[in-house]
C-alpha positions as CSV (number, residue, x, y, z in Angstrom):
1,X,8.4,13.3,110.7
2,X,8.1,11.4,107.1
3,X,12.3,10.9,107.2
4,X,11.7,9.2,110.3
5,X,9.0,6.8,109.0
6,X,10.9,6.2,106.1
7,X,13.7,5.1,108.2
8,X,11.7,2.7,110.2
9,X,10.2,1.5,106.9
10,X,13.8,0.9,105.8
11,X,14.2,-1.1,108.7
12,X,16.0,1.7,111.2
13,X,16.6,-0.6,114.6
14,X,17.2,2.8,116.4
15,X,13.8,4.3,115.3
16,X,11.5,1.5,115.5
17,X,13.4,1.1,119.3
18,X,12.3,4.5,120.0
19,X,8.9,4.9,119.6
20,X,6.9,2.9,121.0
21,X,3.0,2.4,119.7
22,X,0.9,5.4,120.8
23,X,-1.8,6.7,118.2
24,X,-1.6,10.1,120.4
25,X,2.4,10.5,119.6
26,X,2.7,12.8,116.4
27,X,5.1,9.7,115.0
28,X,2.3,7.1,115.1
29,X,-0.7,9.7,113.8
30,X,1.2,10.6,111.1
31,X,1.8,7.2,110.5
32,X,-1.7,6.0,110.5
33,X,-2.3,9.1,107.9
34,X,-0.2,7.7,105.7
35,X,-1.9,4.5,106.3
36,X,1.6,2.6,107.0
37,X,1.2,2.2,110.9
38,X,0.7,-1.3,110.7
39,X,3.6,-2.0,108.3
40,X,5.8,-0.3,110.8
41,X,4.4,-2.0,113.6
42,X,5.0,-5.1,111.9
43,X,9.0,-4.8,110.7
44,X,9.3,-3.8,114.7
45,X,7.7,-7.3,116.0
46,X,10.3,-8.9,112.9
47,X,13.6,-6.8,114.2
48,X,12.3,-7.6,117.9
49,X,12.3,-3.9,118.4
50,X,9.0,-4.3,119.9
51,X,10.6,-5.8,123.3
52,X,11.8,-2.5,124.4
53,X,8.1,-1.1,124.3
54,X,6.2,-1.4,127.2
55,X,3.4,-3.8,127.3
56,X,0.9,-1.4,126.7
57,X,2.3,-0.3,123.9
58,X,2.9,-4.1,122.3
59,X,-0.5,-5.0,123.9
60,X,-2.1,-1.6,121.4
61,X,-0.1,-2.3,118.5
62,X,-1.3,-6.0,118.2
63,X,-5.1,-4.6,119.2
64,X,-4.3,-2.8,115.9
65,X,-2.9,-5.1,113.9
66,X,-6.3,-7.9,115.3
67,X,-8.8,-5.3,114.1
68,X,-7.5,-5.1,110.4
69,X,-7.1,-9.0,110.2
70,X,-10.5,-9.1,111.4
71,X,-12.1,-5.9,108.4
72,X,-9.3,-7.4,105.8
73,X,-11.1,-10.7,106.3
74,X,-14.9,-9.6,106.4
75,X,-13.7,-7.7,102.8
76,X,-11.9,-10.5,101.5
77,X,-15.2,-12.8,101.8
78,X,-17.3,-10.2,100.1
79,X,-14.9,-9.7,97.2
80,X,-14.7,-13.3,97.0
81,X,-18.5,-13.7,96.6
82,X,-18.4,-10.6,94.2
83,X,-16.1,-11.7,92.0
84,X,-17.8,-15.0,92.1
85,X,-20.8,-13.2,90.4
86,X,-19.7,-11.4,88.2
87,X,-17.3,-14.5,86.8
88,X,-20.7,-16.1,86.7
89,X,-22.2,-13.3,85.1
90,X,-19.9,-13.5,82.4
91,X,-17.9,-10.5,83.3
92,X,-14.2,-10.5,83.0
93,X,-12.0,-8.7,86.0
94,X,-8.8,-7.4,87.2
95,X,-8.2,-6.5,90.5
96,X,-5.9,-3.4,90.6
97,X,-3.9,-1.3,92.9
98,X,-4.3,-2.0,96.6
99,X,-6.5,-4.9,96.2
100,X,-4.3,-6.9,94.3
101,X,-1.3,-5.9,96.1
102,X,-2.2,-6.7,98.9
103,X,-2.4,-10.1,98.3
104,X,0.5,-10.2,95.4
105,X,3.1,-8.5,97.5
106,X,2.7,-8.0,101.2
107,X,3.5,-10.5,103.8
108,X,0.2,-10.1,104.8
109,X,-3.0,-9.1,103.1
110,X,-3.9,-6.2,105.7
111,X,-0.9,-4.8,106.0
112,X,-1.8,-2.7,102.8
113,X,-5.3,-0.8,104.7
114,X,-7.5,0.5,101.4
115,X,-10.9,2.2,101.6
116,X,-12.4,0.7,98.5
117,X,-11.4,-2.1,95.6
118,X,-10.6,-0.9,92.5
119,X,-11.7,-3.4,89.5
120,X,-10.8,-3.1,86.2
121,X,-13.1,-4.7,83.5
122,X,-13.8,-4.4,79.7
123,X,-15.7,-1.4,78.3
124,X,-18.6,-3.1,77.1
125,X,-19.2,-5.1,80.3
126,X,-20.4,-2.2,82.6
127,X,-23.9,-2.4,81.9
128,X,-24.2,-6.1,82.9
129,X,-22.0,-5.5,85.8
130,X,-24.1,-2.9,87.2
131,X,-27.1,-5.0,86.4
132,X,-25.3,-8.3,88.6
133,X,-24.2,-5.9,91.3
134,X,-27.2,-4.3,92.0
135,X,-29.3,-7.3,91.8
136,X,-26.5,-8.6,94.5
137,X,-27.6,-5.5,97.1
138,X,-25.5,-3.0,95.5
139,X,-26.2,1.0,95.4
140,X,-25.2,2.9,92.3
141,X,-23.5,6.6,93.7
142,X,-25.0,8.9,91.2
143,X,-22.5,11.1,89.8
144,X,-21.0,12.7,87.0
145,X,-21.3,10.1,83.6
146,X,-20.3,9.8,80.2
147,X,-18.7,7.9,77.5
148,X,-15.8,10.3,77.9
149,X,-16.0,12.3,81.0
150,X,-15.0,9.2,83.4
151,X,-14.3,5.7,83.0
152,X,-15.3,4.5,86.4
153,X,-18.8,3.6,89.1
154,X,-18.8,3.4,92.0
155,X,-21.0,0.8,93.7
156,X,-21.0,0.4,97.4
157,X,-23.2,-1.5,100.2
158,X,-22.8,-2.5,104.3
159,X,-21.7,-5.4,105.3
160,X,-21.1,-7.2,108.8
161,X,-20.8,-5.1,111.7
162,X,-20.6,-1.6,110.2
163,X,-18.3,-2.6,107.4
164,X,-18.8,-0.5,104.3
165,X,-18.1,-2.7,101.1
166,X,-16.8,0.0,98.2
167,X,-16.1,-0.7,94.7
168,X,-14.6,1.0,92.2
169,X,-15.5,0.0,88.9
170,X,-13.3,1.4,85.7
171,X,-13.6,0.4,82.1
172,X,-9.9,2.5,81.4
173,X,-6.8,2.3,83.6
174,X,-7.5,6.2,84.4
175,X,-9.5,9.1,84.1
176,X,-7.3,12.0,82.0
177,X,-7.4,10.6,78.3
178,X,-3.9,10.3,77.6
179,X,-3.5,7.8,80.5
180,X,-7.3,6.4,79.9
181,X,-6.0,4.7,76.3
182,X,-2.7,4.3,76.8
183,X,-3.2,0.1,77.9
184,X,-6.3,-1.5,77.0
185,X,-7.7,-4.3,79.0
186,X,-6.8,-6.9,76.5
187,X,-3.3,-6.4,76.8
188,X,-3.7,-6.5,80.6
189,X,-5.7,-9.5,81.0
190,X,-3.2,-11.7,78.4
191,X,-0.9,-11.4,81.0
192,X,-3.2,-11.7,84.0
193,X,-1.9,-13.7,87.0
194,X,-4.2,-15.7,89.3
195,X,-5.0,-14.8,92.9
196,X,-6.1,-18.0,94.7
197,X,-7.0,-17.0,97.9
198,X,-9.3,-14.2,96.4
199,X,-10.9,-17.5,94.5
200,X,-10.8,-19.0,91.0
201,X,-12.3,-15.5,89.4
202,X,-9.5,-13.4,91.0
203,X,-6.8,-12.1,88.7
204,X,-4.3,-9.5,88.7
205,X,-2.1,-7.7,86.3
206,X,1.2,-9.1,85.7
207,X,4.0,-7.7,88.2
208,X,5.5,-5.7,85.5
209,X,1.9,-4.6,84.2
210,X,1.4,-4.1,88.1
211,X,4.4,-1.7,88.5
212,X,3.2,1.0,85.2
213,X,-0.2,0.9,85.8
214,X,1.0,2.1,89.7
215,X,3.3,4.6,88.2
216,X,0.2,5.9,85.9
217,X,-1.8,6.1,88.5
218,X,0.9,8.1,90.7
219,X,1.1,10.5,88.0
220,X,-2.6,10.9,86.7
221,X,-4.1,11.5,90.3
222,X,-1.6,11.8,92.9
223,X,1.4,13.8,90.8
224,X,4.0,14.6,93.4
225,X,2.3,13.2,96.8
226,X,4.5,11.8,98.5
227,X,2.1,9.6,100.7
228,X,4.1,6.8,102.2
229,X,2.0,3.8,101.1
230,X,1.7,4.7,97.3
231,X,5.6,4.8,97.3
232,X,6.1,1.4,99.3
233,X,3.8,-0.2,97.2
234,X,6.0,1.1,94.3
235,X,9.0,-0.2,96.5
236,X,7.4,-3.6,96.7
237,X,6.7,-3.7,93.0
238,X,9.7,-2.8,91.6
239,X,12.2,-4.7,94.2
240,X,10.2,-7.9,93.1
241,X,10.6,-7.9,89.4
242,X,12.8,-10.4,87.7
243,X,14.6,-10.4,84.3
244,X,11.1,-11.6,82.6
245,X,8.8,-8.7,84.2
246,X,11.5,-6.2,84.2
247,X,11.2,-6.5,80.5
248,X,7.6,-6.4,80.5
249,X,7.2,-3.3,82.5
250,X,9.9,-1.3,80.2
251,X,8.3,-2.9,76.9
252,X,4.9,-1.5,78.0
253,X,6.2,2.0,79.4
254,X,7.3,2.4,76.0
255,X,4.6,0.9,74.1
256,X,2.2,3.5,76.1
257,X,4.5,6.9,76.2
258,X,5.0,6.3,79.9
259,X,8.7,6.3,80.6
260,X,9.2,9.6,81.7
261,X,6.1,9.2,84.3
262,X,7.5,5.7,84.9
263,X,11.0,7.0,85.7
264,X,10.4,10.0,87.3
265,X,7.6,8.4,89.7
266,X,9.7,5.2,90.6
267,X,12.2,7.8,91.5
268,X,10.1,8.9,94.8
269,X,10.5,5.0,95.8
270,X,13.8,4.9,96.0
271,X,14.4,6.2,99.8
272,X,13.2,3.1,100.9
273,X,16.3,1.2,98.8
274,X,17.7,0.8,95.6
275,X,17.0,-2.7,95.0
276,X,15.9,-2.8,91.7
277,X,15.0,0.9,91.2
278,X,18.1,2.9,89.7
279,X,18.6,-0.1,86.7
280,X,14.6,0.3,86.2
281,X,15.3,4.2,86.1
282,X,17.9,4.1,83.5
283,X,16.5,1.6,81.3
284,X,13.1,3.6,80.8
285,X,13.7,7.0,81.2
286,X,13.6,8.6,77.9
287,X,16.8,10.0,76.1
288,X,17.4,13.9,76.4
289,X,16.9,14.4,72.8
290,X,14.1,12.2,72.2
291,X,10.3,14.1,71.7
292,X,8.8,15.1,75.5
293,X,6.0,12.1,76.0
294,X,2.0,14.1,76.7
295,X,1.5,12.0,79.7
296,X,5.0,14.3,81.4
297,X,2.9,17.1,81.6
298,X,1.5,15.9,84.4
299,X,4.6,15.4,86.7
300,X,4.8,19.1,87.1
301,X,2.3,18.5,89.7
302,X,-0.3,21.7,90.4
303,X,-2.3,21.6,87.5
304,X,-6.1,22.9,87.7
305,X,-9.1,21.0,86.7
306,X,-9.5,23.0,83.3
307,X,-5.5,22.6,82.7
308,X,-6.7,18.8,82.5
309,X,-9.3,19.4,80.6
310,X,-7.3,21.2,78.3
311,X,-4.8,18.2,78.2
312,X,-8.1,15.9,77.8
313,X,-9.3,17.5,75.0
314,X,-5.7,17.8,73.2
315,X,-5.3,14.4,73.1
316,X,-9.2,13.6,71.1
317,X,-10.7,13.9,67.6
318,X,-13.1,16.8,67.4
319,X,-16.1,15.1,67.6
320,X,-15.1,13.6,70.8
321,X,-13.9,17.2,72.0
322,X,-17.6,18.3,71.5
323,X,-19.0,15.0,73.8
324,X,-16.6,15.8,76.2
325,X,-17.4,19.6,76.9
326,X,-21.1,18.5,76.7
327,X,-20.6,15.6,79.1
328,X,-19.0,18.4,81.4
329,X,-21.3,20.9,81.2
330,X,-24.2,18.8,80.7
331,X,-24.8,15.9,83.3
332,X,-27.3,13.5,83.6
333,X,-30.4,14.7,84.5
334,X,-30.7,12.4,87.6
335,X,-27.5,13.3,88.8
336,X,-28.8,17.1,88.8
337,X,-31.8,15.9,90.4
338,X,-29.5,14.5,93.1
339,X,-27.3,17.8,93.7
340,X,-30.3,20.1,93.8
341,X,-32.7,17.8,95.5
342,X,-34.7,21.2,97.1
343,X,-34.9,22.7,93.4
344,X,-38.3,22.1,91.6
345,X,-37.9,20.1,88.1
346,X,-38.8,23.4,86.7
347,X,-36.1,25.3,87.5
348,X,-33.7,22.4,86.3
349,X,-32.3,24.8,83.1
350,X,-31.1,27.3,86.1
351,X,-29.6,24.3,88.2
352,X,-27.4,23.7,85.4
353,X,-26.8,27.3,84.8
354,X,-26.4,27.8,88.4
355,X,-23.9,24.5,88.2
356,X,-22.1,26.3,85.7
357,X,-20.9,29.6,87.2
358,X,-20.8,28.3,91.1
359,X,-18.4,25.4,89.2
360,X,-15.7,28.1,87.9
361,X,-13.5,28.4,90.8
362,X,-13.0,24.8,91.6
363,X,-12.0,24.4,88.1
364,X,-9.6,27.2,88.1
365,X,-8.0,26.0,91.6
366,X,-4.6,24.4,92.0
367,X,-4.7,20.8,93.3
């Protein structure tokens, strides 16, 4: 079913012809899992494949297409007013991933659905923006913490009509530490390009900033998945780069050790056409003979929590090896509190005990 999707996101007259909008047809739900059902709806309305579909089906497709304008707007207005405060607040930001794409590279804005908005600031703002957003009506999700263990919050509060407004705040591009430092949020944000309808606080990475940091985040999370909107976002980004940001994005993938993840994850990308793709392949992709790069240890795809660690714990100083395995082992006391809400504050030395053994076989689990 994915070849067929691909196809139609490649523009395949004869697919897009042939099925008509129906969330109950296997085409469409797989479609919508992949979260590229309104793409595909759209490129049929642009190659007038939609006039062979009854008028149910159109009629469904643009009832689809009204309810994300109408959620992409109500989240729109409430980044707006978040990045307002926090610009105000004297805290720096870069939208990443969907949320800047969305706006940077898609015809339209909620063509590219996402559950949450990912926000990238400096390290040594995320004490004061916690402080602005929950002052602004914003819960903190308690969860694991550290200086080490995770670089990222996550904040989240309703909005109009049963909209949930999500973000995720990181102070490092990723979570495994040989992504986490490989670009810094300097480097990032002396590049930054503005986002105007997002406001006069909105800014985005660079397109060829855009396109690693994509490819990182590919590799570091997803290795391998080949879930359709990830890869036409990588599409979008790499058939868009001229001379100037095709430099960027090779001089950066080098700078960081990331041309084997770069090169080997724009490869999934390229079903959807080789605009761009196979001269960005062979300019970064690393010679045979050269030294393997850390970060290519996580194409292989399948590794277990505790292979990660392992990888995490490679790449620090000993000291920092030490605050890691503590931060692991050893979480917050409110977030224990949270997890074992029935257990009685006495018997919080055996919730963390009991943390610690129940914890084994997720850690020892393939993903």
């Amino acid at each position: 079913m994915t070849t067929e999707l691909v196809r139609a996101l490649s523009g395949d007259l004869a697919v897009l012809r042939s099925h008509a909008f129906d969330r109950a047809d296997p085409f469409w739900s797989t479609a919508e899992a992949h979260r590229v059902h309104l793409l595909i709806a759209a490129f049929a309305r642009a190659t007038d494949a939609i006039s062979v579909w009854s008028t149910a089906a159109a009629g469904h497709a643009r009832a689809a297409d009204v309810d994300a304008i109408a959620t992409q707007a109500l989240r729109d207005h409430e980044l707006r007013r978040v990045l307002d405060r926090l610009g105000a607040g004297g805290v720096s930001c870069l939208l990443m991933k969907g949320a800047a794409i969305a706006h940077t590279h898609y015809p339209s804005p909620h063509l590219r659905p996402r559950s949450d908005t990912d926000i990238l600031i400096p390290a040594d703002a995320a004490a004061r923006a916690a402080t602005i957003l929950q002052a602004d009506g914003y819960q903190q999700a308690v969860e694991t913490s550290g200086a080490l263990a995770t670089f990222q919050s996550h904040f989240f509060r309703d909005g109009a009509v049963g909209t949930l407004h999500a973000l995720d705040m990181h102070t490092r591009i990723a979570n495994p530490q040989v992504f986490a430092h490989s670009v810094d949020y300097e480097t990032l944000a002396a590049a930054r390009v503005a986002i105007p309808a997002l406001g006069s606080w909105a800014f985005a990475p660079a397109p060829g900033h855009a396109l690693v940091l994509a490819c990182i985040h590919h590799a570091a999370h997803h290795p391998g998945a080949d879930h359709l909107l990830w890869l036409w976002d990588l599409h979008l980004l790499a058939a868009a780069l001229d001379e100037v940001e095709s430099d960027r994005f090779v001089q950066m993938a080098s700078r960081a050790a990331m041309r084997e993840v770069c090169a080997r994850t724009l490869v999934l990308a390229a079903p959807f056409g080789e605009t761009g793709v196979r001269s960005l392949v062979s300019r970064v992709r690393p010679a045979a003979d050269e030294l393997p790069e850390p970060s290519a240890q996580f194409l292989a795809g399948g590794l277990r929590l505790v292979d990660i660690l392992a990888l995490d714990l490679a790449a620090l100083a000993w000291r920092d090896r030490v605050s890691l395995l503590r931060e692991h082992m050893f979480p917050s006391r409110a977030y224990m509190r949270s997890m074992y809400r029935d257990w009685p504050t006495l018997l919080l030395p055996a919730a963390y005990l009991h943390r610690l053994v129940s914890g084994v076989p997720k850690w020892l689990r393939r993903r």
